[in-house]
GUSERO-250921 format. One line per 10 residues: number of its first residue (from 1); their letters; for each residue y, z, x of N, C-alpha, C. Coordinates in pm, whole numbers, plus 32768, in hexadecimal, padded with zeros to 4 digits. Last residue first. Example, Ala and Ser with C-alpha at 12.3 -4.5 7.8 and 13.67 -1.06 7.14 Angstrom:
residues 2
2 = SA = 7F1F 82C4 8505 7F96 82CA 8557 8003 8313 850A  7DC7 830C 8527 7E3E 830C 84CE 7EB6 830C 8528
This chain:
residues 214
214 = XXXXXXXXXX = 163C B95B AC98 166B B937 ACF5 16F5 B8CC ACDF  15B6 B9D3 ABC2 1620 BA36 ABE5 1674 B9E6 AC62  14C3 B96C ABAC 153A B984 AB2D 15AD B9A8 AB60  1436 B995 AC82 1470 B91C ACAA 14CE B900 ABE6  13FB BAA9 AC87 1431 BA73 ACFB 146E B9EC ACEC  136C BB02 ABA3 13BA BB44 ABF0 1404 BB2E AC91  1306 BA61 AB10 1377 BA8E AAC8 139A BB23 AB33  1289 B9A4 ABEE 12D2 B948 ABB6 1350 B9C2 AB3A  11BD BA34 AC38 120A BA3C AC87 12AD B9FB AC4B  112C BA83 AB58 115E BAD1 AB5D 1200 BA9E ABF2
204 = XXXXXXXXXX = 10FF B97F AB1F 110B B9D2 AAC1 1162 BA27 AB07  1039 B95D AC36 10BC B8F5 AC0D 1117 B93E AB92  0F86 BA25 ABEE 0FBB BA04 AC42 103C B9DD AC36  0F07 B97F AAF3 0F40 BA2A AAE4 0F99 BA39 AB55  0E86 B8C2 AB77 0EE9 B89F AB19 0F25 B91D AB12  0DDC B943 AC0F 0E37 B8D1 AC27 0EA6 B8C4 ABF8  0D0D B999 AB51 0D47 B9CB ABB1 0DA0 B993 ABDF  0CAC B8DA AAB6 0D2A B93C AA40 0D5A B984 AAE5  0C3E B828 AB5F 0CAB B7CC AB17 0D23 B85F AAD9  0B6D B8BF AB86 0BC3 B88A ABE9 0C62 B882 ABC9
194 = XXXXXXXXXX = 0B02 B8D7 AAA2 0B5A B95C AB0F 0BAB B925 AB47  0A6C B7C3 AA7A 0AF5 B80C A9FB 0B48 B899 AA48  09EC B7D3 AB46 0A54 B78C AB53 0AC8 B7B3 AAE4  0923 B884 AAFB 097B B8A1 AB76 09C8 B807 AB71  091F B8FB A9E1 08E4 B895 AA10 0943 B8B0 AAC3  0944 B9F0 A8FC 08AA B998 A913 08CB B91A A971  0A3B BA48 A949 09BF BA7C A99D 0961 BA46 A9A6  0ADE B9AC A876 0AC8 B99D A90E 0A81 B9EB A92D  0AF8 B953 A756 0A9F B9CA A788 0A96 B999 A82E  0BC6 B896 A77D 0BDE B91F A770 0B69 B964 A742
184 = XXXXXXXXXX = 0B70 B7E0 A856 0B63 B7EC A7E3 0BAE B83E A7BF  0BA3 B682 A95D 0BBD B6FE A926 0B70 B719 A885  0AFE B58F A9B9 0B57 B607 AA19 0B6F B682 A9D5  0A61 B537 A8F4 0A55 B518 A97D 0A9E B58F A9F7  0B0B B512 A825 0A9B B56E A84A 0A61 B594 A8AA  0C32 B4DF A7D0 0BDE B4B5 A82B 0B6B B525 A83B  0D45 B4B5 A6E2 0CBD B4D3 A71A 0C71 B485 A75A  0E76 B4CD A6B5 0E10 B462 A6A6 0D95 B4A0 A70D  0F6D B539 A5EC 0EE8 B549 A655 0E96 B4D6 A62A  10C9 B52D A5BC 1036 B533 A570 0FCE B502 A60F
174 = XXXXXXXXXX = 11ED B5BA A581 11B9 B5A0 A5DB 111A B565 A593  1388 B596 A55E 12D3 B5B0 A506 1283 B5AF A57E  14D3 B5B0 A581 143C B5BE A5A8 13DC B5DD A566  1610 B527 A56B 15C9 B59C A532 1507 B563 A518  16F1 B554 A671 1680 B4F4 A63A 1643 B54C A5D4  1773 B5A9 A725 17BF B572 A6D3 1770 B544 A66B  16E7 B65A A7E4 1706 B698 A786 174A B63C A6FF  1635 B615 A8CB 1683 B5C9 A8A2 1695 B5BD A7FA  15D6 B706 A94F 1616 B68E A9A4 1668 B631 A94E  1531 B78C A866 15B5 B7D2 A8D5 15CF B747 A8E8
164 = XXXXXXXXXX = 1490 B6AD A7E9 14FA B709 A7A8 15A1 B769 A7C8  13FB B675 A8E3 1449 B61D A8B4 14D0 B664 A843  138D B76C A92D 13CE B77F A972 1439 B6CB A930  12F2 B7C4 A801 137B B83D A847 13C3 B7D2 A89A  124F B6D9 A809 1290 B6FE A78B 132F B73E A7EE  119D B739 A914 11EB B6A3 A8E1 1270 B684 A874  1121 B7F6 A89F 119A B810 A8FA 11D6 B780 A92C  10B9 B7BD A79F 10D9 B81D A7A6 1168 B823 A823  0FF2 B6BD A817 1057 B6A9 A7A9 10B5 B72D A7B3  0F32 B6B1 A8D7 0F90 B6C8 A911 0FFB B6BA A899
154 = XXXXXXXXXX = 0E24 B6E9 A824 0E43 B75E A874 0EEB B743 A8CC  0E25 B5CD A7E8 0E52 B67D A792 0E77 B6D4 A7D0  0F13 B502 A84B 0E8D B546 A879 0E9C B5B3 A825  104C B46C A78D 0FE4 B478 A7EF 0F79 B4BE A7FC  112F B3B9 A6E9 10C9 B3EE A724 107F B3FE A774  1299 B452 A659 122D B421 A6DD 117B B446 A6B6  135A B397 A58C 12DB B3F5 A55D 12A5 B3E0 A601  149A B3DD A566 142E B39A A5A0 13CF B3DB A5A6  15E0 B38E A4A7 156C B3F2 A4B1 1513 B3B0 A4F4  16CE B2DC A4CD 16DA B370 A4A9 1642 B3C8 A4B3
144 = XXXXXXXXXX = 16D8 B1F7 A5AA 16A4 B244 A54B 16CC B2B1 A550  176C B127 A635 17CF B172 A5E2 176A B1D1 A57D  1709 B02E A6C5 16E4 B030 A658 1740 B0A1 A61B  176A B065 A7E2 17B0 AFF4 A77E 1757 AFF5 A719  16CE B174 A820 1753 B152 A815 178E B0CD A7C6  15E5 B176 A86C 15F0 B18A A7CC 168C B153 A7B8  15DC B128 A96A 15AB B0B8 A907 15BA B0E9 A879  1657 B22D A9D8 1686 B19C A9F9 163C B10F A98F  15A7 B2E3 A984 162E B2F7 A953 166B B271 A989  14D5 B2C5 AA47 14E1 B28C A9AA 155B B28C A96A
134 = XXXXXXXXXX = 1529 B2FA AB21 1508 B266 AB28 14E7 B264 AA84  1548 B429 AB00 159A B3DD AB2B 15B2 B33C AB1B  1431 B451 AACC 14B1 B46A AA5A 1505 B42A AA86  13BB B455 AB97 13B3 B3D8 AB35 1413 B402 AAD8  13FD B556 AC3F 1445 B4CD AC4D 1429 B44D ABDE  131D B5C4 ABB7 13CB B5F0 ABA0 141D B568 ABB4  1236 B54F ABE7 1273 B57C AB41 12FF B589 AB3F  11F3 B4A7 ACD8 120B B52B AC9F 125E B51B AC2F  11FA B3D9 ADCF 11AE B408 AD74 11AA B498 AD52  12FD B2DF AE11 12C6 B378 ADFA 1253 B386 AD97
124 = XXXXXXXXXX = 1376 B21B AD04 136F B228 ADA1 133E B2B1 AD7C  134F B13B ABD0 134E B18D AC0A 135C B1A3 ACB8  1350 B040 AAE9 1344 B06F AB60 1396 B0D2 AB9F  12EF AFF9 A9B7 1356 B03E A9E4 1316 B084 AA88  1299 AED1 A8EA 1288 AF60 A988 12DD AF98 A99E  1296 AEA9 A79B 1295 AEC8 A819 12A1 AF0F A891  1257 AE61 A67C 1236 AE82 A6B2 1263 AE7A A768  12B8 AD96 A591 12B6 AE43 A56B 1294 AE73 A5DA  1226 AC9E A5B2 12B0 ACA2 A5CC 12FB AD5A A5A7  110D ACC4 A573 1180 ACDE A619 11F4 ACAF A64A
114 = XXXXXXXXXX = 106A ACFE A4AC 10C9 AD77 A4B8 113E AD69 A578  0FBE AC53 A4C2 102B AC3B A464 10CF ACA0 A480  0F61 AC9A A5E3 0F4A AC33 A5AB 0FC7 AC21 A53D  0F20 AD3B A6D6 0F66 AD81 A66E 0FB1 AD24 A5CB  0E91 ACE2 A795 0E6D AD2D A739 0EB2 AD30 A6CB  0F42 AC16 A82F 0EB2 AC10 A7FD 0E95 AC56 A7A4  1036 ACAD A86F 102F AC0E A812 0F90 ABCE A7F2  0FC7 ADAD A8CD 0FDA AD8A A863 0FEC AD10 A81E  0F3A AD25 A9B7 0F04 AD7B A974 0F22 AD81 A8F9  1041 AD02 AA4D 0FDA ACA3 AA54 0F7E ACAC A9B7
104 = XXXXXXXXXX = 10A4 ADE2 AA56 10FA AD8C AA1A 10A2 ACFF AA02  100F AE78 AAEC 1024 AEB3 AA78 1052 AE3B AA37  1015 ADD6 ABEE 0FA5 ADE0 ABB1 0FB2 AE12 AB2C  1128 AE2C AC40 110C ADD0 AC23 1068 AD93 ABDA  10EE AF57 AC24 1149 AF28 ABED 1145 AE6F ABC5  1072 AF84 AD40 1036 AF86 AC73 108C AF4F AC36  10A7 AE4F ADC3 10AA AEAC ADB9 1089 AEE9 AD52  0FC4 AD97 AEB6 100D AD96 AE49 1010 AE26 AE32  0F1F AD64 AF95 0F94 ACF5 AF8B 0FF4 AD24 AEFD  0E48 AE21 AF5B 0E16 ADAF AF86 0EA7 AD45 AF6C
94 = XXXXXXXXXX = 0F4A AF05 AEF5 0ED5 AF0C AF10 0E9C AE6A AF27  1047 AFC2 AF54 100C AF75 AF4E 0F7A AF41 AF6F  116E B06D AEF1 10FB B096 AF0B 10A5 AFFD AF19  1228 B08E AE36 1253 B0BD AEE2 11D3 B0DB AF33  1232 B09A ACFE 124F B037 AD6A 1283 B020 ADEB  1161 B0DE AC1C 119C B125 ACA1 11BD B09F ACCC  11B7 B0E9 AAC2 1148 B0D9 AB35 11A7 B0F6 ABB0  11C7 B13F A978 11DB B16C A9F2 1185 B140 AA80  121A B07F A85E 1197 B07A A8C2 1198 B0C4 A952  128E B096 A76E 129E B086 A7BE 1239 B0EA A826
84 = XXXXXXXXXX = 12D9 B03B A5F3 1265 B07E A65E 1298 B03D A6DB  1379 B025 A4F4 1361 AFF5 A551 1322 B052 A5AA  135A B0B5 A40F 13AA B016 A3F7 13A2 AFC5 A46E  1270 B1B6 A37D 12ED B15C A3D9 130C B0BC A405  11B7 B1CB A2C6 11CE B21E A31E 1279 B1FE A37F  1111 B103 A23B 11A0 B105 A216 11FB B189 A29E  1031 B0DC A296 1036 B143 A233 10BE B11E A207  102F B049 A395 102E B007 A320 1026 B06F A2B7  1081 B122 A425 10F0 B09C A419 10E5 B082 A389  0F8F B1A9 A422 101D B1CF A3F8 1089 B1A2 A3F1
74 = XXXXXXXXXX = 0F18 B101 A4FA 0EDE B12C A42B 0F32 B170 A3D9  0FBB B100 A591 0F8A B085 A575 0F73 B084 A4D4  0F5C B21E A631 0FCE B1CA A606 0FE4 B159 A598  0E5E B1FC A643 0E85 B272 A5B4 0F30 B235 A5C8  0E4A B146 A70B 0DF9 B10F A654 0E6D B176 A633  0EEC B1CE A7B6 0F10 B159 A7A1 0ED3 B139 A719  0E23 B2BC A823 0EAB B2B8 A7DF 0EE3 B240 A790  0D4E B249 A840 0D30 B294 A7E3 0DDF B2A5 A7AE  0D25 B191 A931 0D6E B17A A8BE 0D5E B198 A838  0C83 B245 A9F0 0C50 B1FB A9BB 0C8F B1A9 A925
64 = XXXXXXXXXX = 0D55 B2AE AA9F 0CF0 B251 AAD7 0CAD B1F2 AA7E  0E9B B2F8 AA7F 0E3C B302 AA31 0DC0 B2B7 AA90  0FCD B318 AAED 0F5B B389 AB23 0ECD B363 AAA8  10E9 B316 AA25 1079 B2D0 AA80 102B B333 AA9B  1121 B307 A8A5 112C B321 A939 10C3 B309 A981  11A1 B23E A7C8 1133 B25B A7E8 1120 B285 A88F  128A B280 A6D4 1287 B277 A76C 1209 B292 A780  131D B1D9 A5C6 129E B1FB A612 12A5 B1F0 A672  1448 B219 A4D8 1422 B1D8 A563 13B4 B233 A5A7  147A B272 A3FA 14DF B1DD A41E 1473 B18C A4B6
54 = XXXXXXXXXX = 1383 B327 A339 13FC B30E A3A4 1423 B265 A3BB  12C5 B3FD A2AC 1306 B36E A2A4 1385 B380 A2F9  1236 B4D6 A37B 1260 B4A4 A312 1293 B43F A320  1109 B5A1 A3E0 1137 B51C A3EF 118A B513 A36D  10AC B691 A48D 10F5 B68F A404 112F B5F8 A3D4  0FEA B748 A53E 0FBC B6B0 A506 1015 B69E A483  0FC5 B7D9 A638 1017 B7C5 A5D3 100A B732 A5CF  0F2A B8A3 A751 0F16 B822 A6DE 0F6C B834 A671  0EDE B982 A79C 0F66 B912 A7FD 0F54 B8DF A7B1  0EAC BA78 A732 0EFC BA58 A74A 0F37 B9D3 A790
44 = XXXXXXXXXX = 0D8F B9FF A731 0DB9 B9EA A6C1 0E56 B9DD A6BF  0D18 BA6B A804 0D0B B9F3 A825 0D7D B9D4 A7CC  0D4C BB7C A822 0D81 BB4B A86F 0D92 BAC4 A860  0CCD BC15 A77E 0D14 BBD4 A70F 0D62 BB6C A792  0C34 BCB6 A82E 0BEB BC84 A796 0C74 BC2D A75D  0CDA BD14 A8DD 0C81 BCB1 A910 0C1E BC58 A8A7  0D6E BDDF A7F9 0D96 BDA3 A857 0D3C BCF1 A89A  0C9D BE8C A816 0CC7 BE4C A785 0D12 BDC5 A7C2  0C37 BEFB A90C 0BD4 BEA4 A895 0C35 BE59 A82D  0D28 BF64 A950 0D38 BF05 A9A6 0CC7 BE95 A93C
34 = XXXXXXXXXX = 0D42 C029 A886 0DAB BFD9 A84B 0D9B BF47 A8C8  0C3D C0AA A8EE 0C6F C086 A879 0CD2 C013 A83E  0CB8 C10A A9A8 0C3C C0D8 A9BE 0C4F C097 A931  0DBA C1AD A961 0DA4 C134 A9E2 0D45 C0D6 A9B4  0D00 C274 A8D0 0D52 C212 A8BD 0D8F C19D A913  0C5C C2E9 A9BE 0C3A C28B A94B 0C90 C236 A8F7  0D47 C360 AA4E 0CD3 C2E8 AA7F 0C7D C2BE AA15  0DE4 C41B A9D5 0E0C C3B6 A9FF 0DBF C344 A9FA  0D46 C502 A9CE 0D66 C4B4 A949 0DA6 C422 A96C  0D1F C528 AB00 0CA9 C529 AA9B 0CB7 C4E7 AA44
24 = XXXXXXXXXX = 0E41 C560 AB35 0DFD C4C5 AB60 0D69 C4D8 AB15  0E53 C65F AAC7 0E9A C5BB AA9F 0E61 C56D AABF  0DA0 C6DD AB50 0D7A C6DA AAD3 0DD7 C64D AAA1  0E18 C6E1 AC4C 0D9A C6A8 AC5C 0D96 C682 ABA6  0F39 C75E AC02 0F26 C6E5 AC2F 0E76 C672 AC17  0EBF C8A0 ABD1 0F0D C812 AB64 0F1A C7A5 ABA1  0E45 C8D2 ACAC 0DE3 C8BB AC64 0E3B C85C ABFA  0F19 C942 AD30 0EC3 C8DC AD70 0E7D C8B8 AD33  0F42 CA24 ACAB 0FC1 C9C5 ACC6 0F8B C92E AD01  0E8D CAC6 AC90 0E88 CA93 AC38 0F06 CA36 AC3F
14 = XXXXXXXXXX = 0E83 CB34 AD9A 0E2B CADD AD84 0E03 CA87 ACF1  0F7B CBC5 ADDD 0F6E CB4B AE1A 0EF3 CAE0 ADF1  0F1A CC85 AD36 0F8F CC57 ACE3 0F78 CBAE AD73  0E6D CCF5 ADDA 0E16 CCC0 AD41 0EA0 CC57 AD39  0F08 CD42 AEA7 0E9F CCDF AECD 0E78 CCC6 AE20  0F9F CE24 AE55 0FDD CD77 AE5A 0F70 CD14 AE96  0EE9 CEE7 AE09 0F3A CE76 ADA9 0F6E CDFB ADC5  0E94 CF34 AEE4 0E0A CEEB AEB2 0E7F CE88 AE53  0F2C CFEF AF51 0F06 CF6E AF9D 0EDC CEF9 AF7A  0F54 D0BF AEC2 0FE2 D0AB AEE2 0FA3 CFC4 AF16
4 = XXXX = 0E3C D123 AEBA 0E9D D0EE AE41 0ECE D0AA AE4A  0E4E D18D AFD6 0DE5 D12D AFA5 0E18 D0E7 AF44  0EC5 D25F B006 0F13 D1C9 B028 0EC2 D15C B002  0E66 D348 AFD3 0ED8 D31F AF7F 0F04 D28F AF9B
């Protein structure tokens, strides 16, 4: 008679252990799944390329091969903005001079008809957040109402957020300027395009959960 009495709560214990395993069954493809969709569009998310007519061109720093600076430049002369300003670093030095002073060099050479429309805006720190700081100081006696920034594709997206947060008075465009060299959005075909979306996702993420909030 006790056989019965024994066997039930062992079945009933073994179908209580079995709903867990079966969740994580349905679970793990979707995971798997939404991590593929996810790593397929990874590159695509950081890039915003919306450029509009504005009062004022910020061309930000961090470029090597003045991929930022032309797509600046070609958007001056589009009509894009009334004045461009040249982000270089100036807490830094290289053979007696600083970018900044090399930027300024640079442009009364280059920038030929277009340089009285054109200048540096120096910077301290190297990082996105703090240049908000050192731009909000050269947009200032001009009085614009809108500024188109540009920069790296892959860095337009969180370039965009964190000038938008910091310095809300302004109303923001952004447009990309490409480099091949470092990034695509098919990043898997190359180990430097990873590099670059790994990195950047990083900063992404650290930037809307630690340094928005600070």
């Amino acid at each position: 008679m006790s056989t019965p009495i024994q066997s039930a709560p062992a079945l009933a214990v073994t179908k209580t252990r079995s709903l867990p395993w079966r969740s994580k069954k349905l679970l793990l493809p979707l995971a798997l799944q939404f991590i593929l969709m996810f790593a397929g569009f990874a590159g695509r998310m950081l890039v915003s390329d919306h450029p509009q007519r504005s009062d004022v061109i910020v061309v930000l720093a961090g470029d090597s091969q003045d991929a930022r600076y032309r797509r600046g430049m070609e958007l001056l002369r589009a009509g894009y903005g009334k004045h461009l300003f040249l982000d270089a670093s100036s807490d830094s030095s290289y053979f007696g001079h600083t970018p900044a002073e090399y930027a300024e060099a640079f442009l009364k050479q280059d920038a030929k008809e277009m340089a009285a429309q054109v200048s540096v805006c120096p910077f301290e720190e190297d990082s996105t957040l703090t240049e908000t700081r050192f731009v909000a100081r050269c947009l200032e006696p001009l009085h614009p109402a809108s500024v188109l920034l540009v920069t790296s594709d892959w860095h337009t997206a969180r370039a965009h957020s964190i000038f938008t947060h910091r310095l809300p008075q302004y109303h923001w465009s952004v447009a990309a300027a490409q480099d091949d060299r470092l990034f695509d959005a098919t990043w898997w075909r190359h180990r430097e395009w990873a590099k670059t979306t790994f990195q950047e996702w990083l900063k992404v993420i650290w930037w809307n959960t630690i340094d928005r909030w600070r």
